[in-house]
C-alpha positions as CSV (number, residue, x, y, z in Angstrom):
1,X,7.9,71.5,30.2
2,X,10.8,70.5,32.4
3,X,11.2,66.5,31.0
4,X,12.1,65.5,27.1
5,X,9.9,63.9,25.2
6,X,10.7,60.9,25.3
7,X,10.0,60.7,29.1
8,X,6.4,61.8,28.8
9,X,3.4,59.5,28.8
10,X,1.6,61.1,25.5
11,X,4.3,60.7,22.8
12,X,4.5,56.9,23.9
13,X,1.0,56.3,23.5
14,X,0.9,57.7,20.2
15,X,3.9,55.8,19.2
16,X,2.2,52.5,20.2
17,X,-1.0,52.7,18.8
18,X,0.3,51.9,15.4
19,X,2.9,49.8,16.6
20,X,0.5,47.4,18.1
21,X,-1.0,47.8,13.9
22,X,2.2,46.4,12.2
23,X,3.1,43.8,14.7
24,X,-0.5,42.5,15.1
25,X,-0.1,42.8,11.1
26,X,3.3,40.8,11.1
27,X,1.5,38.3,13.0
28,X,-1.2,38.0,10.6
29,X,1.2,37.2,7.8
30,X,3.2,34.6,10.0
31,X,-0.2,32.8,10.9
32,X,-1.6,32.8,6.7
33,X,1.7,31.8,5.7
34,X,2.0,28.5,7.9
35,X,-1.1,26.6,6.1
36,X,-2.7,28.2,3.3
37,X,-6.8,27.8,3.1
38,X,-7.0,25.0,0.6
39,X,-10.9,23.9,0.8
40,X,-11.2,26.4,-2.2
41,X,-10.8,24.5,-5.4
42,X,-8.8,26.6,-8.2
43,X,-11.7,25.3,-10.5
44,X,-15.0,26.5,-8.8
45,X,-16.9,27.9,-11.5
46,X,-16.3,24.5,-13.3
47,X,-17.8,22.5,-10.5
48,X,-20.6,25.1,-10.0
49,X,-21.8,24.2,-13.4
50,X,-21.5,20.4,-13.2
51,X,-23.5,20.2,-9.9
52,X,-27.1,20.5,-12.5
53,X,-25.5,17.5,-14.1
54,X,-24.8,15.7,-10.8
55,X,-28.2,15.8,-9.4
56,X,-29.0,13.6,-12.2
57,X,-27.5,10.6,-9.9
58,X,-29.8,11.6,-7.0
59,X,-33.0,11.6,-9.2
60,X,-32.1,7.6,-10.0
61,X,-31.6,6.9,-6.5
62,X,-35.5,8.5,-6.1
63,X,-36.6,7.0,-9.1
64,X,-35.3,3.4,-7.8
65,X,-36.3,3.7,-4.6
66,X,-33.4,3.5,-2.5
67,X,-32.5,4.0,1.0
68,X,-29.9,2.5,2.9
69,X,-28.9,2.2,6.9
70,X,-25.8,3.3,8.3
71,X,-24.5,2.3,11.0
72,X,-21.3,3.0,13.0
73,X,-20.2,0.9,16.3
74,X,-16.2,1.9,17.7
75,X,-15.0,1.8,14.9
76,X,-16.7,-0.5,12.1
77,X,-19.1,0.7,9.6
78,X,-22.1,-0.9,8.3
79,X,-24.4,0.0,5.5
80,X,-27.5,-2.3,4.7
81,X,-29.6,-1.6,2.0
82,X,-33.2,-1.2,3.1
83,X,-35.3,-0.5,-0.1
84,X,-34.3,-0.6,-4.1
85,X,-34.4,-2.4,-7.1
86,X,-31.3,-3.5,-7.5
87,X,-28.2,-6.2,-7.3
88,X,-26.0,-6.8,-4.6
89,X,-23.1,-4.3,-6.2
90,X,-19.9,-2.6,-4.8
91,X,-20.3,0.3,-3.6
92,X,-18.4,3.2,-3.5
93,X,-18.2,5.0,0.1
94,X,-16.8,8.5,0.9
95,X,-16.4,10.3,3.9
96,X,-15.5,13.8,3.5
97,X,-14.7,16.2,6.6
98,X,-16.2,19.8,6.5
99,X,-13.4,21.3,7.7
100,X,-10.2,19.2,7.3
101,X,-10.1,17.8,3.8
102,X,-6.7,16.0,5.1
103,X,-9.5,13.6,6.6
104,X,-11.2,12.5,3.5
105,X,-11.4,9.0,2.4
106,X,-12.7,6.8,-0.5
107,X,-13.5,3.7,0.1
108,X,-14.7,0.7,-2.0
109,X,-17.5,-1.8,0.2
110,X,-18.4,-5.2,-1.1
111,X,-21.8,-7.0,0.4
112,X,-21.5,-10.3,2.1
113,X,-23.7,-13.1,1.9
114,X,-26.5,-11.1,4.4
115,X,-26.4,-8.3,2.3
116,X,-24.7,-6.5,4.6
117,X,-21.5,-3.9,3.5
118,X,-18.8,-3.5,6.3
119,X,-15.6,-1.4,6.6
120,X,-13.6,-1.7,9.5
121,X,-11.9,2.5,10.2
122,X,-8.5,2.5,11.2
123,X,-10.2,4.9,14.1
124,X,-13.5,5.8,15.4
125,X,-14.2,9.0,13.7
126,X,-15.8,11.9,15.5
127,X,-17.7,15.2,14.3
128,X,-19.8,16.6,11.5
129,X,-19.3,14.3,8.3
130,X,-20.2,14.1,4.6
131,X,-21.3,10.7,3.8
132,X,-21.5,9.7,0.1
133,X,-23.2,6.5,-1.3
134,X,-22.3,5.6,-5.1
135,X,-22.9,2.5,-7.0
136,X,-20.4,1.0,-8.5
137,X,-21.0,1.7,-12.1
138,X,-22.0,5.6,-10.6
139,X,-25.6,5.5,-12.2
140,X,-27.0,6.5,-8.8
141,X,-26.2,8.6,-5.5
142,X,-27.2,9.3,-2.1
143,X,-25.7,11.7,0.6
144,X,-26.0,12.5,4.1
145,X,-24.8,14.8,6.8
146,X,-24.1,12.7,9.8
147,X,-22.8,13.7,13.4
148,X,-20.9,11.0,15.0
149,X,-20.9,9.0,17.3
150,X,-24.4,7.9,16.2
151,X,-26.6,6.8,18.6
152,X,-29.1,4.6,16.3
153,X,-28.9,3.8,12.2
154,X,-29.0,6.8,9.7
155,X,-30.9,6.3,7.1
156,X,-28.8,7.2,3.6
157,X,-32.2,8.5,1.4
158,X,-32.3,10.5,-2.0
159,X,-33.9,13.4,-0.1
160,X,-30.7,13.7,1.7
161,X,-28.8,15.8,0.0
C-alpha cells in the first residue's frame, strides 16, 4: 500500500454509510419538529368509550325516519329534508377534513320558507369530507362521507355512518 488512507476508496465508503444514517436522521427531526401530528386527541380512551353513547343519536334519526339531500353548487350548500317526522328546526352542520383538521367548520343552517337550508362557503371546497347533520336540540344525527365536487344530491341517511 503505496497511498494513505484517507485517499483510498474503501475507508470512504465505510465512513459514509453511517453518515448518510445521522444526517437522514437530522433530517427526520427537522421535518417532526416543524408541525407536530395533532389529529390524535390527548383524550382517546375517553372518546372511545362515549362513541356506544353517541350512536344513540343515529338510532333516533332511524327511528324517525330521516334522510336529507345534500347538495353543493360552486360554492353554496343546500340541504333539503326529504323524509321525517319533524319541525322545520336549525340545524347544526359540520364539515370535518380527514386529513387537515385546520379545515373543520361548524356551522349553524336555518330553513327558509321552502324548507330548504342554505350556506353560502367562503370557497368551493374539494376532497374527501365528513359531513355531520345534528338537530338543533342534538336529539338526532346523521353522517356522511362525501367526495366533492358532487355531481348529483347525496343523500344524508342514518345508515350512513
Amino acid at each position: 500500500m503505496s497511498q494513505p488512507w484517507y485517499r483510498q476508496f474503501w475507508p470512504w465508503f465505510l465512513i459514509t454509510l453511517p453518515l448518510c444514517a445521522v444526517v437522514a436522521s437530522v433530517y427526520t427531526a427537522i421535518i417532526a419538529s416543524r408541525g407536530g401530528v395533532n389529529l390524535v386527541a390527548e383524550d382517546y380512551y375517553k372518546q372511545g368509550k362515549e362513541i356506544n353513547q353517541d350512536l344513540s343519536k343515529f338510532h333516533r334519526s332511524e327511528t324517525l325516519g330521516l334522510t336529507f339531500d345534500l347538495r353543493v353548487e360552486g360554492n353554496t350548500l343546500t340541504v333539503r329534508k326529504l323524509t321525517g317526522d319533524i319541525p322545520n328546526q336549525a340545524l347544526f352542520l359540520s364539515l370535518f377534513h380527514p386529513t387537515l383538521p385546520g379545515h373543520d367548520s361548524e356551522h349553524l343552517l336555518t330553513a327558509d320558507a321552502s324548507g330548504t337550508y342554505r350556506l353560502v362557503l367562503d370557497q368551493p371546497l374539494t376532497g374527501k369530507w365528513q359531513v355531520r347533520l345534528d338537530a338543533f336540540n342534538h336529539e338526532w344525527r346523521l353522517q356522511e362521507t362525501i367526495r366533492l365536487p358532487l355531481h348529483h344530491g347525496q343523500v344524508l341517511d342514518p345508515k350512513g355512518r
